[in-house]
N, CA, C and O atoms as CSV, one atom per row, in Angstrom:
chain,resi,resn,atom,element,x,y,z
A,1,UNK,N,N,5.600,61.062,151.444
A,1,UNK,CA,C,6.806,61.844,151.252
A,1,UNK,C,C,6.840,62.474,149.858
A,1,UNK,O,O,7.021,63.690,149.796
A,2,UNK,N,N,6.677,61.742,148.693
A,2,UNK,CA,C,6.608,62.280,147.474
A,2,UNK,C,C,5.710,63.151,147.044
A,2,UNK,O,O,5.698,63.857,146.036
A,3,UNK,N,N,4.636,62.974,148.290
A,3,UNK,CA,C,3.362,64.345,147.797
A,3,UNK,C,C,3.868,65.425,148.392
A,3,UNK,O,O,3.928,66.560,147.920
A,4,UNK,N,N,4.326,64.962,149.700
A,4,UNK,CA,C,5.403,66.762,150.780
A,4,UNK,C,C,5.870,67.530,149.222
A,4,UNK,O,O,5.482,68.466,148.523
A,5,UNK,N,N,7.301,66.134,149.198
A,5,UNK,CA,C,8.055,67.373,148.332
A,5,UNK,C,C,7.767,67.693,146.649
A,5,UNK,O,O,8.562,68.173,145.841
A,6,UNK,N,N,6.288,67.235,146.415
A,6,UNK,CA,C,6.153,67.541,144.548
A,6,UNK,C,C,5.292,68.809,145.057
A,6,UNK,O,O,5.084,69.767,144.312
A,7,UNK,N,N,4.885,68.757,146.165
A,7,UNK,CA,C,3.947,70.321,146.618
A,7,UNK,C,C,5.026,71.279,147.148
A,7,UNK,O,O,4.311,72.239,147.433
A,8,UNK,N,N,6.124,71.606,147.428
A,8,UNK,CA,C,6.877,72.042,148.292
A,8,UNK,C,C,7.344,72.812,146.589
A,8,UNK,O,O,7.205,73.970,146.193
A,9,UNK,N,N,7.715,72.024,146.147
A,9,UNK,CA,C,8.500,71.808,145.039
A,9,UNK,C,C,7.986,72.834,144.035
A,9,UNK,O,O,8.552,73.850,143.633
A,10,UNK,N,N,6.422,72.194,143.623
A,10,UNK,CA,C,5.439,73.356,142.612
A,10,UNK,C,C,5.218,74.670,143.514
A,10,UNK,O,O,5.187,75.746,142.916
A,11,UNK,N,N,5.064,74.659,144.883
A,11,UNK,CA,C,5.420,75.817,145.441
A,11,UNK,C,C,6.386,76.651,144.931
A,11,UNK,O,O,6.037,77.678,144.350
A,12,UNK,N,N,7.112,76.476,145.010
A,12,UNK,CA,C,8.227,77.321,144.934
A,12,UNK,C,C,8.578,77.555,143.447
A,12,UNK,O,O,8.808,78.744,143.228
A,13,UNK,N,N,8.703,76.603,142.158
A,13,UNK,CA,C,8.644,76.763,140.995
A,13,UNK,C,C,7.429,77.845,140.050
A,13,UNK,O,O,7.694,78.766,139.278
A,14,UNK,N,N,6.166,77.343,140.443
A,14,UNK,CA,C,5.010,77.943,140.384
A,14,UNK,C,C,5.154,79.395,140.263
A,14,UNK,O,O,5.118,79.910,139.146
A,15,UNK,N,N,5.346,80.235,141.530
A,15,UNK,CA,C,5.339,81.781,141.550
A,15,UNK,C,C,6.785,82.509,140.734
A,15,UNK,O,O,6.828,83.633,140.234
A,16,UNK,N,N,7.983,81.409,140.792
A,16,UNK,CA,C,9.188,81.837,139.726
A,16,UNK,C,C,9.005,82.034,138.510
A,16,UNK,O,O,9.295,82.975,137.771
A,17,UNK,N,N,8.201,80.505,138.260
A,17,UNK,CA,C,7.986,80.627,136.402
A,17,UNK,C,C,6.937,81.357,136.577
A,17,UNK,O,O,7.343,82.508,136.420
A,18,UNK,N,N,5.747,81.387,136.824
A,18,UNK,CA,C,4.864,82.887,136.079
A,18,UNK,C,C,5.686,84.474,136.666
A,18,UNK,O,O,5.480,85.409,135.891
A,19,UNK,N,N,6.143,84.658,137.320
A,19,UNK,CA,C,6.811,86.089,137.214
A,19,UNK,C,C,7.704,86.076,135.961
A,19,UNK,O,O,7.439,86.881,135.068
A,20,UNK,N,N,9.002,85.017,135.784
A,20,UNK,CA,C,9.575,85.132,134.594
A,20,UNK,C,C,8.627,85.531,133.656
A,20,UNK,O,O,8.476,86.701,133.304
A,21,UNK,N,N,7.862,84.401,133.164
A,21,UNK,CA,C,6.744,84.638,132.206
A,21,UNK,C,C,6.242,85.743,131.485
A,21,UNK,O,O,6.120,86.002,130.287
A,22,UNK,N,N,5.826,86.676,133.189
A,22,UNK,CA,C,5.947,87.737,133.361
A,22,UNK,C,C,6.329,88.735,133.168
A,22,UNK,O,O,5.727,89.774,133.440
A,23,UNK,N,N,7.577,88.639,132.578
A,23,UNK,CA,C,8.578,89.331,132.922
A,23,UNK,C,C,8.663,90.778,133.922
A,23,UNK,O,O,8.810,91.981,133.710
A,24,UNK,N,N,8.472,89.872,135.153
A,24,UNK,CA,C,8.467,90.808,136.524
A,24,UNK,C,C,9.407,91.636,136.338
A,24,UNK,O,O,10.378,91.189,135.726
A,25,UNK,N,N,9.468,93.388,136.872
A,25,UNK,CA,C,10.196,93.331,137.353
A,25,UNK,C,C,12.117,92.930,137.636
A,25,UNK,O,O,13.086,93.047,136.886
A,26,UNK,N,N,11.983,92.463,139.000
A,26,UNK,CA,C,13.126,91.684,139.491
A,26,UNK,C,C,13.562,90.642,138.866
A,26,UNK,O,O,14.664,90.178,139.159
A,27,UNK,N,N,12.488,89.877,137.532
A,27,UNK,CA,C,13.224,88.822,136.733
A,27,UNK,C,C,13.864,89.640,135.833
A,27,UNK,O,O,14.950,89.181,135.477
A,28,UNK,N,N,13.390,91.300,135.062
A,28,UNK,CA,C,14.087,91.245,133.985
A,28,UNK,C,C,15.174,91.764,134.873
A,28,UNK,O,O,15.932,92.074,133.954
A,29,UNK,N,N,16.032,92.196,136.273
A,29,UNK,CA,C,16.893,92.399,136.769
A,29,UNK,C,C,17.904,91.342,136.429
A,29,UNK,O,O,18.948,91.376,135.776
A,30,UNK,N,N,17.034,90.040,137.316
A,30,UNK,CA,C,18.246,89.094,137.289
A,30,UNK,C,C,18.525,88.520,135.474
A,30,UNK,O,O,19.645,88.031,135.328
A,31,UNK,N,N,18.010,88.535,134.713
A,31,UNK,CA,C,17.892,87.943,133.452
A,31,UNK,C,C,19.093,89.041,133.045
A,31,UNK,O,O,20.212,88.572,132.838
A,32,UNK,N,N,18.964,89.989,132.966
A,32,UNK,CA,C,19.998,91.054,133.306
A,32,UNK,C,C,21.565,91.029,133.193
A,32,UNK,O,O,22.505,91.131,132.405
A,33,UNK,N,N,21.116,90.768,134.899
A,33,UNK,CA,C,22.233,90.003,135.778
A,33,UNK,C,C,23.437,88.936,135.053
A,33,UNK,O,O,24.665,88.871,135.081
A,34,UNK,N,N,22.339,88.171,134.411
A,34,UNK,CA,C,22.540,86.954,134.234
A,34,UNK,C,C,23.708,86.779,132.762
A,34,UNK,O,O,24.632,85.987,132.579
A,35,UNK,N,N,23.211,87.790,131.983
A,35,UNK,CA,C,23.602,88.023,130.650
A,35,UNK,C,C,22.259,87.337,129.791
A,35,UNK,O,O,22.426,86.685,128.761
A,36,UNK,N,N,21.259,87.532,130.241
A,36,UNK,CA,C,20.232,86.180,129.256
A,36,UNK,C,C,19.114,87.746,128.781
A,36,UNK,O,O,19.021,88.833,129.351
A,37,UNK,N,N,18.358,87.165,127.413
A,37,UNK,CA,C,17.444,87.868,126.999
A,37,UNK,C,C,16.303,87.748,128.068
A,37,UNK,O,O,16.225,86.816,128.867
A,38,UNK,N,N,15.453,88.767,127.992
A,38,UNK,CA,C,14.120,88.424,128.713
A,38,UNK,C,C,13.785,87.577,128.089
A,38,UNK,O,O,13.669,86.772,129.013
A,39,UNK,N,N,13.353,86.724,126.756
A,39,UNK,CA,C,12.842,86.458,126.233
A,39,UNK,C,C,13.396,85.078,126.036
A,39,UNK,O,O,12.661,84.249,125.501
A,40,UNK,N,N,14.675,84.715,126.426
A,40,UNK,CA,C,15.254,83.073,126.987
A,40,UNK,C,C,14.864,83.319,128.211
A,40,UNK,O,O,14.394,82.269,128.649
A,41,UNK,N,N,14.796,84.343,129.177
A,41,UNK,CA,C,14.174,83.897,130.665
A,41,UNK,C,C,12.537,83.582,130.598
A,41,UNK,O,O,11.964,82.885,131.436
A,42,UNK,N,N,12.236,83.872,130.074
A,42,UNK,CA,C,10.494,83.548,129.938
A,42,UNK,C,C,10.728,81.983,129.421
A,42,UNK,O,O,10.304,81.183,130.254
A,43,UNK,N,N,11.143,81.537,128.572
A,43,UNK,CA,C,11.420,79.916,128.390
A,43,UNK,C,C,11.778,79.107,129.555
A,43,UNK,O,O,11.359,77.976,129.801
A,44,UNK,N,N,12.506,79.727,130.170
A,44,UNK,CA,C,12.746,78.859,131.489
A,44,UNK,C,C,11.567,79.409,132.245
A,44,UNK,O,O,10.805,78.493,132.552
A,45,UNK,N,N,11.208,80.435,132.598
A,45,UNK,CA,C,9.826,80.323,133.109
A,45,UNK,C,C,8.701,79.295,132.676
A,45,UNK,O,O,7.962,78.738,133.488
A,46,UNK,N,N,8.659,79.127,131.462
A,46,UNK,CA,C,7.895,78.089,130.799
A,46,UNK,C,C,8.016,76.948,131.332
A,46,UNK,O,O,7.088,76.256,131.754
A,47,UNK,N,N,9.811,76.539,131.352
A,47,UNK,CA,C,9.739,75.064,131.567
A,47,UNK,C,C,9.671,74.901,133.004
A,47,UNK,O,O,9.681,73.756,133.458
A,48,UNK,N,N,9.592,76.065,133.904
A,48,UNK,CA,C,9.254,75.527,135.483
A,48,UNK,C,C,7.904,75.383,135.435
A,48,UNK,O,O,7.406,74.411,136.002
A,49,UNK,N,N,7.330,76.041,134.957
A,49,UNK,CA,C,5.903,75.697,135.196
A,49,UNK,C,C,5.374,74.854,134.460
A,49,UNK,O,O,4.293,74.389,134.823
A,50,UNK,N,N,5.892,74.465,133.378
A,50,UNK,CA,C,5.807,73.172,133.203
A,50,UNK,C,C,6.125,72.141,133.898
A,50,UNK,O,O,5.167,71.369,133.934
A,51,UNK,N,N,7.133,71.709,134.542
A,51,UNK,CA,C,7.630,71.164,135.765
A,51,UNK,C,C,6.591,70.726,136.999
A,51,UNK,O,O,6.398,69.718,137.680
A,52,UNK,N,N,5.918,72.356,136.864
A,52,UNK,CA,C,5.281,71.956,137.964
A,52,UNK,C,C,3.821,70.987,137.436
A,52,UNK,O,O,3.520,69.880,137.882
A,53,UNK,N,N,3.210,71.622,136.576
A,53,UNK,CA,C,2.222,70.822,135.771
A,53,UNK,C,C,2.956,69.297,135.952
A,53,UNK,O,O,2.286,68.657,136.762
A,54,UNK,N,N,3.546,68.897,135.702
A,54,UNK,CA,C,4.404,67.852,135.370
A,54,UNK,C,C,4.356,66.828,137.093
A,54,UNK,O,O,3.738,65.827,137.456
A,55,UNK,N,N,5.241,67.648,137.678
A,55,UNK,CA,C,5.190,67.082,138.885
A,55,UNK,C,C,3.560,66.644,139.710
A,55,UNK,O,O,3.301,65.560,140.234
A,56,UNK,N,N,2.372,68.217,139.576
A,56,UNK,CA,C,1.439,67.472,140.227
A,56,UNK,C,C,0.694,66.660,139.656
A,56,UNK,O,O,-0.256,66.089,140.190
A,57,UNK,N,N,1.200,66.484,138.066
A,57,UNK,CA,C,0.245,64.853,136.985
A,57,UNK,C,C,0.947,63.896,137.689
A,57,UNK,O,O,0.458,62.798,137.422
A,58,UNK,N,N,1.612,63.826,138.250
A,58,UNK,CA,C,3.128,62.689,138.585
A,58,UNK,C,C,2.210,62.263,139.909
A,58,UNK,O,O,1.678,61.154,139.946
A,59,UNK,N,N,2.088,63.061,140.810
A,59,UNK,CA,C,1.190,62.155,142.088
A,59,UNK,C,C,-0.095,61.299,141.764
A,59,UNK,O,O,-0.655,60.567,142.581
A,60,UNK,N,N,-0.494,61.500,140.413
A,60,UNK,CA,C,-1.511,60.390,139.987
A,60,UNK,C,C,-0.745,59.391,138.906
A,60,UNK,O,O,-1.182,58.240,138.893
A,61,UNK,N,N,0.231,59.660,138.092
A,61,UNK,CA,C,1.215,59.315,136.812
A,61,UNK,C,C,2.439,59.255,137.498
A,61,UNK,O,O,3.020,59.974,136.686
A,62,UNK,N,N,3.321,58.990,138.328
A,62,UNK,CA,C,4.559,58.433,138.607
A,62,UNK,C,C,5.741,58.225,137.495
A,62,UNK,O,O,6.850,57.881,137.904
A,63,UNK,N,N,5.580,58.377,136.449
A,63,UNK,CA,C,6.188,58.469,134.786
A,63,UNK,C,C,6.834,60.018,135.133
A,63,UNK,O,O,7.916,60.542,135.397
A,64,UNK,N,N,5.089,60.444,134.902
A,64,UNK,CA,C,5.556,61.981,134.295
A,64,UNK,C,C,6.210,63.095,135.513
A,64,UNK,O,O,6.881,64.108,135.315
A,65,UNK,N,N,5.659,62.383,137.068
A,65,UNK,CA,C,6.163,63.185,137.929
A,65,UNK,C,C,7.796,63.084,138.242
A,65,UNK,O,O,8.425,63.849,138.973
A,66,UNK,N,N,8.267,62.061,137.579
A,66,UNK,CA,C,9.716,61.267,137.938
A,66,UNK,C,C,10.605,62.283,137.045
A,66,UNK,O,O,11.716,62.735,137.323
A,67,UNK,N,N,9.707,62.549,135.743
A,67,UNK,CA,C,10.676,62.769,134.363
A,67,UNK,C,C,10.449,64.301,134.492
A,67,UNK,O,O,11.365,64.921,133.953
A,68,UNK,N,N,9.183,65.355,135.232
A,68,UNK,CA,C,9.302,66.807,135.729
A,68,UNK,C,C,10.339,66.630,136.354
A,68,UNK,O,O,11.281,66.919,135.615
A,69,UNK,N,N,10.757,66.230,137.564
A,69,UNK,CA,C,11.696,66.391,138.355
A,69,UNK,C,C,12.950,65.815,137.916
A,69,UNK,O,O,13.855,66.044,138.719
A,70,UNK,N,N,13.240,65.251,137.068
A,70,UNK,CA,C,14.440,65.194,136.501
A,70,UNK,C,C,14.756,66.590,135.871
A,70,UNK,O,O,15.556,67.252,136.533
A,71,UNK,N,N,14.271,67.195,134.677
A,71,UNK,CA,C,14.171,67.879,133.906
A,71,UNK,C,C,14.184,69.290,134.655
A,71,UNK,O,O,14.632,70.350,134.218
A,72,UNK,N,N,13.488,69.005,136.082
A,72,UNK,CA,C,13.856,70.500,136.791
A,72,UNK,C,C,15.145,70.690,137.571
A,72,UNK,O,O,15.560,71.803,137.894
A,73,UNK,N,N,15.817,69.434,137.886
A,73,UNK,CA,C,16.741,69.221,138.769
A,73,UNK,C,C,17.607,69.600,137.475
A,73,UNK,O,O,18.305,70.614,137.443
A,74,UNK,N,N,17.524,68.902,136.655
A,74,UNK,CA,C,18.756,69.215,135.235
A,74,UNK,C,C,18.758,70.928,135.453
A,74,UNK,O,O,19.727,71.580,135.843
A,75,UNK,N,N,17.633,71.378,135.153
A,75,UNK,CA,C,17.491,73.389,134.839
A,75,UNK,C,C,18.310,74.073,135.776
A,75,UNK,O,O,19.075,75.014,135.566
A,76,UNK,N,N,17.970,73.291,137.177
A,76,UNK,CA,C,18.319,74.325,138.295
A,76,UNK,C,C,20.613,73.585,138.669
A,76,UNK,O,O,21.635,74.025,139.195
A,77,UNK,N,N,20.235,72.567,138.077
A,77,UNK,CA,C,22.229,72.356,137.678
A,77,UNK,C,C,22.599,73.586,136.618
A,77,UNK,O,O,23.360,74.553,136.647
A,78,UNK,N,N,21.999,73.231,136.015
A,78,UNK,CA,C,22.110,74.387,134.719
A,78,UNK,C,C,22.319,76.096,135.691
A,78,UNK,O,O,23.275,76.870,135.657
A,79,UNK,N,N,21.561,76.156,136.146
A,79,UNK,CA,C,21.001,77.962,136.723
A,79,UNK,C,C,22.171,77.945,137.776
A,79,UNK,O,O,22.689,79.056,137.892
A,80,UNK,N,N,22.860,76.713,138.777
A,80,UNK,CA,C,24.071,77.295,139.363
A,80,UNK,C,C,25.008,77.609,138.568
A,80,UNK,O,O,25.566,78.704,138.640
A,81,UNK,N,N,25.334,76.661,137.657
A,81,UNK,CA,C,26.564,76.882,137.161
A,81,UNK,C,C,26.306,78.404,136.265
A,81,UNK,O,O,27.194,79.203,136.563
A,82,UNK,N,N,25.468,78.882,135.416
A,82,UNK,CA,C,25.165,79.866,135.178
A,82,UNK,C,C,25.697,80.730,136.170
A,82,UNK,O,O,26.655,81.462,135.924
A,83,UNK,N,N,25.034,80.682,137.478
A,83,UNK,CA,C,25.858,82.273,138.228
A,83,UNK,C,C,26.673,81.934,138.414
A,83,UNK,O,O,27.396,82.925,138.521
A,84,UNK,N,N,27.496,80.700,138.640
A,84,UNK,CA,C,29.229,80.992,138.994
A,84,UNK,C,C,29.913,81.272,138.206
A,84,UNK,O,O,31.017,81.735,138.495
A,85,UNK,N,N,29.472,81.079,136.763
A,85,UNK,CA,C,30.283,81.558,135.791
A,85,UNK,C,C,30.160,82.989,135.429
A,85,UNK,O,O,30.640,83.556,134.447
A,86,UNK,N,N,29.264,83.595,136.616
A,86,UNK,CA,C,28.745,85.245,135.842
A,86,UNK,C,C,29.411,86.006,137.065
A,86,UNK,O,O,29.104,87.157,137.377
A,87,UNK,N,N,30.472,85.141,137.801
A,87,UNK,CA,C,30.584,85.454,139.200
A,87,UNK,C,C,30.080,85.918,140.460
A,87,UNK,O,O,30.557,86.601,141.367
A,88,UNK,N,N,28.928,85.325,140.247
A,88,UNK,CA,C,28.336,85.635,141.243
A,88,UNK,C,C,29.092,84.800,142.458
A,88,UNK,O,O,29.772,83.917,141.935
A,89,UNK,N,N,29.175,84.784,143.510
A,89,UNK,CA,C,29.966,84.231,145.114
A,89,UNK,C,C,29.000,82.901,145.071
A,89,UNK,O,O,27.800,82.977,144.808
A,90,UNK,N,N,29.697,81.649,145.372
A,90,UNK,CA,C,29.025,80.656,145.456
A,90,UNK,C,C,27.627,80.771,146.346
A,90,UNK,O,O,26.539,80.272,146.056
A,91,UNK,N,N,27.791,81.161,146.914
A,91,UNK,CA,C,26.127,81.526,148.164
A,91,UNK,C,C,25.245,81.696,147.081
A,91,UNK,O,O,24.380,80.824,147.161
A,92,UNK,N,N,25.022,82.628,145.829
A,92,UNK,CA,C,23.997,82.807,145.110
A,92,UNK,C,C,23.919,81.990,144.167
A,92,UNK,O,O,23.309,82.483,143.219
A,93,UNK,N,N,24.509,80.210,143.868
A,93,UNK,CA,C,24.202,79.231,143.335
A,93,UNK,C,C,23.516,78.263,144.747
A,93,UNK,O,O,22.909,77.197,144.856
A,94,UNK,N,N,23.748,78.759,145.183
A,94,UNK,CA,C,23.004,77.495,146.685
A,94,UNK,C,C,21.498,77.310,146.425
A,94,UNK,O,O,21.069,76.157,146.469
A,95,UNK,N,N,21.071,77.817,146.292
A,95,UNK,CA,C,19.397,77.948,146.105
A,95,UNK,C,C,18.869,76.909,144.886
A,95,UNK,O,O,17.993,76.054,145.011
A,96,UNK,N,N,19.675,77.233,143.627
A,96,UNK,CA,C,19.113,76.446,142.780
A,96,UNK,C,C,20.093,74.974,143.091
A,96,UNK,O,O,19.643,74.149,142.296
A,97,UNK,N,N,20.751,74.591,143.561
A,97,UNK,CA,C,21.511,73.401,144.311
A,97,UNK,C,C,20.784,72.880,145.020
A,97,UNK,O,O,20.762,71.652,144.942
A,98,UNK,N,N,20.045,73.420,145.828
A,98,UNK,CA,C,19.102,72.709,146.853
A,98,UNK,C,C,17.842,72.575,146.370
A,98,UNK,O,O,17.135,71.795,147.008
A,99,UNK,N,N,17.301,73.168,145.326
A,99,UNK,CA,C,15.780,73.080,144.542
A,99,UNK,C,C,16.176,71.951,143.550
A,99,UNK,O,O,15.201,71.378,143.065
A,100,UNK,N,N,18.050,71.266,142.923
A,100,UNK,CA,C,17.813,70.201,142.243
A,100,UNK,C,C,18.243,69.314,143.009
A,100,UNK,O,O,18.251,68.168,142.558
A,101,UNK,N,N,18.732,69.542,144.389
A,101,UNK,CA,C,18.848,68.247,145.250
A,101,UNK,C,C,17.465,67.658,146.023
A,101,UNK,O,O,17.325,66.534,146.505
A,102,UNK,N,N,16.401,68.861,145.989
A,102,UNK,CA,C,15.076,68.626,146.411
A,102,UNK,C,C,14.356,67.423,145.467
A,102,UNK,O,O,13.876,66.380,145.910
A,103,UNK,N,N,14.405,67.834,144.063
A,103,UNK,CA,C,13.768,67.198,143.029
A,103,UNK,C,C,14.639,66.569,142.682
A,103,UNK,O,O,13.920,66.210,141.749
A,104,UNK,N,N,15.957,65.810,142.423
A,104,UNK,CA,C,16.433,64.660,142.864
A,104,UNK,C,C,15.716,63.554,143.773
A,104,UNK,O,O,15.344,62.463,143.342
A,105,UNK,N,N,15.572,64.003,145.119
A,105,UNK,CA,C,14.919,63.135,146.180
A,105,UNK,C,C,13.453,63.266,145.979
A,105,UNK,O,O,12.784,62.593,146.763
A,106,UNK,N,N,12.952,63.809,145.316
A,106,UNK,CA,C,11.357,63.372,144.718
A,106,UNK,C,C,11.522,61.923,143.663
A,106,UNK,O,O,11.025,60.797,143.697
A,107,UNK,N,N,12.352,62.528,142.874
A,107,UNK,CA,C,12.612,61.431,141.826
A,107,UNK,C,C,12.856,59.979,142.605
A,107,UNK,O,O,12.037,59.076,142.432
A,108,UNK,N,N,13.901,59.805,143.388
A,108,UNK,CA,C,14.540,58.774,143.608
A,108,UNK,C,C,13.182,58.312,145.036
A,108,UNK,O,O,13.158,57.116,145.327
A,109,UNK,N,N,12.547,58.905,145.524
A,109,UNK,CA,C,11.288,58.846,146.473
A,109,UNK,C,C,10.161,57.977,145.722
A,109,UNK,O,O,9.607,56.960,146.140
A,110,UNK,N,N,9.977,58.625,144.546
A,110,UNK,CA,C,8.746,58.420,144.025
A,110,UNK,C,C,9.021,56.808,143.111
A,110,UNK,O,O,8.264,55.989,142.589
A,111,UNK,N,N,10.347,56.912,143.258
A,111,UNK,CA,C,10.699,55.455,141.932
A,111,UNK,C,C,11.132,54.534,143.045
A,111,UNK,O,O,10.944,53.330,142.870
A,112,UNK,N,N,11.774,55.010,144.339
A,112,UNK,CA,C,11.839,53.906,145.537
A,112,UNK,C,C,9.846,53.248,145.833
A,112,UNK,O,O,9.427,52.112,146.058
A,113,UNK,N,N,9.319,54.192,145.729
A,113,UNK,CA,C,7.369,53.785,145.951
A,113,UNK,C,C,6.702,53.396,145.017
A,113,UNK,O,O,5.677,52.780,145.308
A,114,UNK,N,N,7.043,53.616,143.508
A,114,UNK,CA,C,6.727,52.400,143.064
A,114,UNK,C,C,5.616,53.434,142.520
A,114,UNK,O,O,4.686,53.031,141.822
């Protein structure tokens, strides 16, 4: 179970943080959007992909994969409340709600296995 969701997980983190990085595009939209510099969105690009580094050391290190997914679940609490306060309609905080309720249940998966 903890390998499903630390791969599911760097999936989806992986192609976010290098576009931020990037500065794709559609990130400097939403960065934009957001009220944030490109240049604080590339930091959070950083720290997802760090995350993800983090998470797939964690399927051999259980430490470091516990303490990525804390640290990403913290970002993506962080990134809802960010759009509700920029008003965005609750629907466009759902996403990062369910990417830190995902990595929540990695965390609490991987420390239930020991």
């Amino acid at each position: 179970m903890t390998t499903v969701l630390a791969v599911v997980l760097s999936l989806v983190f992986l192609p976010l943080g290098l576009a931020k990085l990037a500065a794709a595009p559609f990130m400097r939209q939403a960065a934009a959007h957001l009220g944030m510099s490109v240049r604080l969105y590339r930091v959070v690009g950083a720290l997802e992909v760090a995350g993800v580094a983090g998470l797939l050391t964690g399927l051999t290190w259980m430490p470091l994969g516990v303490a990525a997914a804390t640290c990403l679940a913290l970002l993506m609490a962080a990134a809802a409340v960010v759009h509700l306060r920029h008003g965005d309609p609750p629907v466009r905080a759902v996403p990062a709600a369910v990417l830190a309720l995902t990595a929540v249940a990695y965390a609490g998966a991987a420390i239930a296995t020991g």
